[in-house]
C-alpha positions in Angstrom: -16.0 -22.6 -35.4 -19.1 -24.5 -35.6 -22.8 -24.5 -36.6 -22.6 -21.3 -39.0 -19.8 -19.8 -40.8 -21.2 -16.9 -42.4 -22.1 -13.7 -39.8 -22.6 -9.8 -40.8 -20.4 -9.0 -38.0 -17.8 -10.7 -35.8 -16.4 -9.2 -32.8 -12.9 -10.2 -31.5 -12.3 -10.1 -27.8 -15.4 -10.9 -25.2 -14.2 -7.7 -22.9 -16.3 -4.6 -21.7 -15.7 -3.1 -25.4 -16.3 -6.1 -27.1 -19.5 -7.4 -25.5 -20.7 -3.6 -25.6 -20.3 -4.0 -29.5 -21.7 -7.4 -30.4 -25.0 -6.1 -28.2 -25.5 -2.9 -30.4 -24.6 -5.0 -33.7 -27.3 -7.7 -32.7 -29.7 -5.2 -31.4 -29.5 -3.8 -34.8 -30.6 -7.1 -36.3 -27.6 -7.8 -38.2 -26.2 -11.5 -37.3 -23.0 -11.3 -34.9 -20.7 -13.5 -33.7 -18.5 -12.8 -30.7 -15.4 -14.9 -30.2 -13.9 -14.6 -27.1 -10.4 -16.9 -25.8 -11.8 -17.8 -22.6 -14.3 -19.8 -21.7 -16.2 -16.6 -19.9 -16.2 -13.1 -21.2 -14.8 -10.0 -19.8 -12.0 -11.8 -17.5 -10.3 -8.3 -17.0 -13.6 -7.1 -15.5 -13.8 -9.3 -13.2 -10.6 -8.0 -11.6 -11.0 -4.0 -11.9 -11.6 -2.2 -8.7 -10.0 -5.1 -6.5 -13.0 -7.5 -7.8 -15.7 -4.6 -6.8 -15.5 -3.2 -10.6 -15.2 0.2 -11.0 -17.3 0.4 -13.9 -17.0 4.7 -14.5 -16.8 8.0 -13.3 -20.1 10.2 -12.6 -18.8 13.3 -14.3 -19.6 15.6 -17.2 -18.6 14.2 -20.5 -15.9 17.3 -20.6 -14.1 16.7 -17.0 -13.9 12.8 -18.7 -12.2 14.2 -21.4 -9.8 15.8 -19.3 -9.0 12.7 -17.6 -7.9 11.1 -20.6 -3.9 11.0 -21.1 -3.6 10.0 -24.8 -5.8 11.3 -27.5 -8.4 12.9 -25.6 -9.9 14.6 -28.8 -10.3 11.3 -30.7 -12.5 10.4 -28.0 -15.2 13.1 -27.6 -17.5 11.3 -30.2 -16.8 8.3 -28.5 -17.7 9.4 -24.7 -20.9 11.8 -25.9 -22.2 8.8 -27.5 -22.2 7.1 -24.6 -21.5 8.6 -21.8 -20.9 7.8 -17.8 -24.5 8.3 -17.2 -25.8 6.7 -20.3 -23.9 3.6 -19.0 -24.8 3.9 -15.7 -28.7 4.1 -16.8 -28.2 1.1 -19.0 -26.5 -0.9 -16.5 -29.2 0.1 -13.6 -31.7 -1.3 -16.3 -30.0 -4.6 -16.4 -30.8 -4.8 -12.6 -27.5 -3.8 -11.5 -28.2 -1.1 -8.8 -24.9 1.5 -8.5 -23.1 3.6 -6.4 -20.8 6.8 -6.5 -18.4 6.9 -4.3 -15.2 9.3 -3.2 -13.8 11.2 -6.9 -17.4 10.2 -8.8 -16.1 6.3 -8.9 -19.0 4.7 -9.8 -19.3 0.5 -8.5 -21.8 -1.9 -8.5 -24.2 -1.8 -4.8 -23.2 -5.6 -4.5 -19.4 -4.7 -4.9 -19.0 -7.4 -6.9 -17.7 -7.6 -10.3 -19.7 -10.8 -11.6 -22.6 -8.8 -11.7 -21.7 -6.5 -14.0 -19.9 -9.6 -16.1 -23.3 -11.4 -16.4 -25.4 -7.9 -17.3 -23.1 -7.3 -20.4 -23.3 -11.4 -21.2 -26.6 -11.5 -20.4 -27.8 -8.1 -22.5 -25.6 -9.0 -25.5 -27.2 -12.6 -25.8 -30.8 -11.4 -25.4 -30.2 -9.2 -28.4 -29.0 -11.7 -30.4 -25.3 -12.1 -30.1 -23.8 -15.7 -30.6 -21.1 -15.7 -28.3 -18.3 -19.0 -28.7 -14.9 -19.6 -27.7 -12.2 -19.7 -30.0 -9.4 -18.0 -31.0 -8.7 -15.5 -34.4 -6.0 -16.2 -36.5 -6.4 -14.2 -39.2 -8.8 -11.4 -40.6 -9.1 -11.6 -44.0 -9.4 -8.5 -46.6 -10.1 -8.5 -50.2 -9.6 -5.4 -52.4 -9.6 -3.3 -49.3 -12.3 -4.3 -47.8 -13.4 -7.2 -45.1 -14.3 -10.9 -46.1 -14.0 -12.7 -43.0 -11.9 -14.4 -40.8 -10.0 -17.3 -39.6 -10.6 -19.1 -36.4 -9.3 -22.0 -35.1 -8.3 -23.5 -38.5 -11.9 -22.6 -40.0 -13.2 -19.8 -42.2 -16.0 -17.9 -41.2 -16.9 -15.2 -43.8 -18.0 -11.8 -42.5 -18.5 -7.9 -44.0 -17.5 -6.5 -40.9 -15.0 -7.3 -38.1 -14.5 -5.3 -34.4 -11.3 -5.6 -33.2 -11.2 -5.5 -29.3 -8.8 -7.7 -28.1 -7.6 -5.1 -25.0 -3.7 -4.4 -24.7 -0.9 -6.6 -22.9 -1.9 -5.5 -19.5 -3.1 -8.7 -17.5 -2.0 -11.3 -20.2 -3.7 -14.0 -18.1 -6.8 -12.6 -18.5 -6.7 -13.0 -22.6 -4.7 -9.6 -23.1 -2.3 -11.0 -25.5 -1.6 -8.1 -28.3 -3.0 -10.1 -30.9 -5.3 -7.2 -31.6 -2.2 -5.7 -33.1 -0.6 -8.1 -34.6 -4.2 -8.7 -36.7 -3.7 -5.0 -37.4 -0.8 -5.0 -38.4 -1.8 -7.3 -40.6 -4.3 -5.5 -42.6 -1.5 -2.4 -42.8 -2.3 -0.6 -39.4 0.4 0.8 -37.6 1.3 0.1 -34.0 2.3 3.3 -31.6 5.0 1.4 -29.2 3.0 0.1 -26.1 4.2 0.6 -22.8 2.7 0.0 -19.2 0.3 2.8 -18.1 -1.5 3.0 -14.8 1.9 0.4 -13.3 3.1 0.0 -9.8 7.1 1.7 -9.3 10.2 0.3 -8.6 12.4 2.1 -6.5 16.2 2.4 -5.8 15.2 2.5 -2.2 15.7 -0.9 -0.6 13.8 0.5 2.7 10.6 0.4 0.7 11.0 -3.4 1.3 11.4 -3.1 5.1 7.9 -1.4 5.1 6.6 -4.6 2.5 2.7 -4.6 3.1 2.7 -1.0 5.0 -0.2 1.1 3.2 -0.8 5.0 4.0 -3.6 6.6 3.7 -4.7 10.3 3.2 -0.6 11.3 2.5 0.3 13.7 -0.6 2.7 12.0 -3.4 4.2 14.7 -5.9 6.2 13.9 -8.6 8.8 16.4 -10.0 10.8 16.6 -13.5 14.5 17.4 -13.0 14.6 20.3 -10.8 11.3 22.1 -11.6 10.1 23.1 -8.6 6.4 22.4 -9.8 5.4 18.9 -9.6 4.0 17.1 -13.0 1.8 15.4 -10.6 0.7 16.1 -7.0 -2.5 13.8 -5.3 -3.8 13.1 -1.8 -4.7 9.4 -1.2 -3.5 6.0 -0.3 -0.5 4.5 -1.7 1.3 1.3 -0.5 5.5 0.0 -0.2 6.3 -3.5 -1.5 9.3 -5.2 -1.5 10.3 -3.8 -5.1 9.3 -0.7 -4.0 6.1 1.2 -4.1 2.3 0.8 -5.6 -1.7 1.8 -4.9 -3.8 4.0 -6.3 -1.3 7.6 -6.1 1.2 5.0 -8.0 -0.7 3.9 -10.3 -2.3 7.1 -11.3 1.4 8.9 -10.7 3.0 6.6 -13.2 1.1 7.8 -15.9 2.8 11.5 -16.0 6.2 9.8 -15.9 8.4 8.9 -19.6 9.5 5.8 -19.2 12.5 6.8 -21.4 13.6 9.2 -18.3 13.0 7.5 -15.6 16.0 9.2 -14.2 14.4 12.7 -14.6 11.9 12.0 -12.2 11.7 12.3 -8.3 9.0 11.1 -5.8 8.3 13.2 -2.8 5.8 11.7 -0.2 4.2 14.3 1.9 3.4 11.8 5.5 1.4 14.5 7.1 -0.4 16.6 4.8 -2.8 18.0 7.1 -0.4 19.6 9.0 2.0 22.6 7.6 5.4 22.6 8.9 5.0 24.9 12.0 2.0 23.3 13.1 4.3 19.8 12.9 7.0 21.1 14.7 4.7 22.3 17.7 3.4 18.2 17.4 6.9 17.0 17.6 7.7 19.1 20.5 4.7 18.2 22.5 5.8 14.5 21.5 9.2 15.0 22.6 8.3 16.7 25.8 6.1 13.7 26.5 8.6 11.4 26.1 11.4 13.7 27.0 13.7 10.4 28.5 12.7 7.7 25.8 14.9 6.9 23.5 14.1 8.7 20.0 13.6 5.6 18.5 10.3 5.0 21.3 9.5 9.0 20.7 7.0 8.9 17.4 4.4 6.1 18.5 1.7 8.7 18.5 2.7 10.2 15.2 3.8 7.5 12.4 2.4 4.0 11.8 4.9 1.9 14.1 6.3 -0.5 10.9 7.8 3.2 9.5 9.5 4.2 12.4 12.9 2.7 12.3 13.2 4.0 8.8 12.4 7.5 9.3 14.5 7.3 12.1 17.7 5.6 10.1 16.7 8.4 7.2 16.9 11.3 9.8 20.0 10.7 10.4 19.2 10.9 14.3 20.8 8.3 16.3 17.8 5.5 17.5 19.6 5.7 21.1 19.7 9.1 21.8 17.7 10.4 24.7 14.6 12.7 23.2 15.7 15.8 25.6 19.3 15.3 24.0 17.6 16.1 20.1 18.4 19.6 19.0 16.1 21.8 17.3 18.2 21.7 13.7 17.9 17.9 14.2 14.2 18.0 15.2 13.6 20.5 12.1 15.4 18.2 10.2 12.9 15.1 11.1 10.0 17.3 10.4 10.9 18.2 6.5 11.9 14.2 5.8 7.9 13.7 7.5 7.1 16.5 4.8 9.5 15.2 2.3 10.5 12.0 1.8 12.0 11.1 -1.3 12.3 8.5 -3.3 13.8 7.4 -6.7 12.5 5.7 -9.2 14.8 2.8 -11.0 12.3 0.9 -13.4 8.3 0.7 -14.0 6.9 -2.5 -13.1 6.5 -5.2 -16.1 3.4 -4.0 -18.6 1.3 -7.5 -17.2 1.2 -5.8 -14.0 -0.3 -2.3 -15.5 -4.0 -1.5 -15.1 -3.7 -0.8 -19.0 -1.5 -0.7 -22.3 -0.7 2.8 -23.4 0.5 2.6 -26.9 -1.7 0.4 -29.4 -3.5 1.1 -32.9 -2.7 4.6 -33.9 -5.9 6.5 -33.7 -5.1 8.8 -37.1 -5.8 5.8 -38.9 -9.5 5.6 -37.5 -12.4 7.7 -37.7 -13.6 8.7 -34.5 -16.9 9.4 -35.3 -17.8 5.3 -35.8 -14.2 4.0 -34.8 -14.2 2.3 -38.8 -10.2 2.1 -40.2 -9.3 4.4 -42.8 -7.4 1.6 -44.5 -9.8 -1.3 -44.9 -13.5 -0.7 -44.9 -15.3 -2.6 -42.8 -12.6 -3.2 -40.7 -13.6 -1.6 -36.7 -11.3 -1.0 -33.6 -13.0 -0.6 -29.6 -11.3 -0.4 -26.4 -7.7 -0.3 -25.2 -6.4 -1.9 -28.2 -6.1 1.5 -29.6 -3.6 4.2 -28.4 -6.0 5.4 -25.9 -5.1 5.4 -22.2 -7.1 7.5 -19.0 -5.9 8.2 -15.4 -7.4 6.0 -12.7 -11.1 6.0 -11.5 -13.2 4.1 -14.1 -11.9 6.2 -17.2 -10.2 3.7 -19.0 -13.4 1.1 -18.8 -16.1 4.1 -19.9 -13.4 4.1 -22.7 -14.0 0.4 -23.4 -17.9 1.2 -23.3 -17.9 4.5 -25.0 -16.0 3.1 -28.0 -17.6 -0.4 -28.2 -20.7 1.3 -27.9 -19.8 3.7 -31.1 -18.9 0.6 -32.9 -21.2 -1.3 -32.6 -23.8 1.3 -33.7 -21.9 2.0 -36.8 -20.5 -1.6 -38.2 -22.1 -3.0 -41.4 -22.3 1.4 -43.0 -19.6 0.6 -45.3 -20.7 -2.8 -46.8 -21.9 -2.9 -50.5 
């Protein structure tokens, strides 16, 4: 690894929950070593948020924790220790001015991503981190407790080691699962990963014809078997691709959907959410009486985003030819439930390097969530997504990352002799 191959601490992975961790180690004075794969930190940050990084939520540490879809209670140490406005003070104190916007996002003024990036680089150097590239082969444990570990073919000896490699979500970013495998290792079992937070493939093929076609303000529900209340219900902006559908609804819809029943589950998109079904059906007869001798297919320019029409006019089983004063009102009522309703199947999740995050990872009852230490090998710490933690959308899973880095960081090096 180079100049020095002794360190109190070494931190494994250079992401939001690693950098987080080697600042509070160093700022503690104990002597830390980051080693991060790439040749800059935090890759994954770089791309939440569409590049503009959404970095938390502004809420109250108990609607967070509400948020959270696996092991919520593990976490409460984790988020009061540090919590969204904590973060959001520390970051503003870096010189990186924020912003809440719609559902208590929380993004950096400059929308850009780099800026947060070089505050968490920047803040974990100044206290003292050493930060290198290179890669961890091996963490090595001696009568239950850590020695050190091996990096690039060369031992560096250490009390302490915090593991926070991420999951498998965005492998090009460094998210490999060798944070598991180096658990594994050391004894630590591995709750099966799976994508969390993943775009949807449908058994549609229509979704492809609208390829590139995003809708805003619509309602997605999703129901289990015949339950007539959905498991999840949002308003907000989702997107059709050609393997079927994505955006943000998706994304945070996936995550109430068992990938081992994929077959249980039905989409409903509501296209008009604003407007009950009376109200709609006054709309499409003043559209139909304006363009009483167009053909149907010419009759819902003012209603539905041109690149849907011949789709919802194939799926309402209405001919495209037919004269609009020729429509009955059973076929008009039918057209104005598949606007309320359309439905849609879901065949397959997208692969897990296309998920926002891993669900699945270290089991959590093997780590104490009050300083995220293993309860197997002493010295031995786990942060961020590497663990079997996973949130809904809307800068969750990243105050996760934080929270737990944070945590720790603040607590390495209590268990050395």
């Amino acid at each position: 690894m180079g100049k020095r191959d002794s360190y109190e601490v070494v931190v494994i992975g250079g992401g939001a929950a690693g950098l987080m961790a080697a600042a509070q180690s160093a700022g503690r004075g104990l002597s830390t070593l980051l080693v991060e794969k790439n040749a800059r930190s935090a890759r994954k940050v770089m791309i939440t948020g569409k590049g503009r990084c959404n970095v938390t939520n502004n809420c109250a540490v108990n609607e967070f924790i509400a948020q959270i879809h696996t092991n919520p209670k593990f976490l409460y140490s984790a988020i009061s220790s540090l919590t969204p406005q904590d973060l959001m003070a520390a970051l503003e104190a870096e010189g990186v001015p924020l912003k809440t916007e719609r559902g208590s996002r929380v993004f950096p003024v400059s929308d850009k991503a780099a800026d947060v990036v070089d505050a968490l680089v920047g803040r974990a150097q100044r206290m003292g981190a050493t930060i290198r590239q290179g890669e961890a082969h091996e963490i090595i444990a001696e009568d239950g407790k850590i020695a050190g570990v091996i990096c690039g073919g060369s031992s560096v000896a250490a009390a302490n080691v915090i593991i926070s490699t991420g999951g498998l979500s965005y492998p090009q970013t460094g998210s490999t699962g060798d944070g598991y495998r180096l658990a594994a290792s050391l004894g630590h079992t591995i709750v099966k990963t799976r994508p969390s937070l993943v775009p949807l493939v449908t058994h549609e093929q229509w979704c492809a014809d609208l390829m590139g076609l995003s809708l805003k303000n619509v309602t997605l529900s999703v129901y289990y078997r015949d339950r007539k209340k959905p498991v999840f219900s949002q308003l907000g902006e989702m997107l059709f691709t050609h393997f079927g559908i994505s955006g943000p609804l998706v994304l945070s819809a996936s995550a109430y959907i068992n990938p081992e029943e994929l077959g249980q589950y039905k989409v409903v998109v509501d296209l008009k959410p604003a407007l009950n079904e009376e109200i709609l059906d006054k709309r499409l007869q003043k559209d139909f009486t304006k363009y009483n001798n167009k053909d149907f297919l010419n009759a819902l320019v003012d209603l539905l985003p041109a690149k849907s029409i011949p789709v919802l006019v194939n799926l309402s089983g209405i001919p495209g030819n037919l004269k609009v004063h020729q429509i009955t009102k059973e076929q008009r009522h039918r057209l104005g439930y598949l606007i309320k309703h359309l439905p849609l199947t879901i065949k397959a999740f997208r692969p897990i390097e296309e998920a926002v995050v891993t669900a699945g990872g270290i089991s959590v009852k093997e780590i104490d969530p009050r300083t995220m230490m293993s309860k197997l090998v002493r010295g031995l710490y786990f942060a961020g997504e590497v663990m079997d933690v996973d949130a809904y959308t809307g800068g969750f899973n990243l105050q996760i990352a934080f929270s737990t880095g944070y945590l720790a960081g603040n607590n390495v090096f209590c268990g050395r002799d």
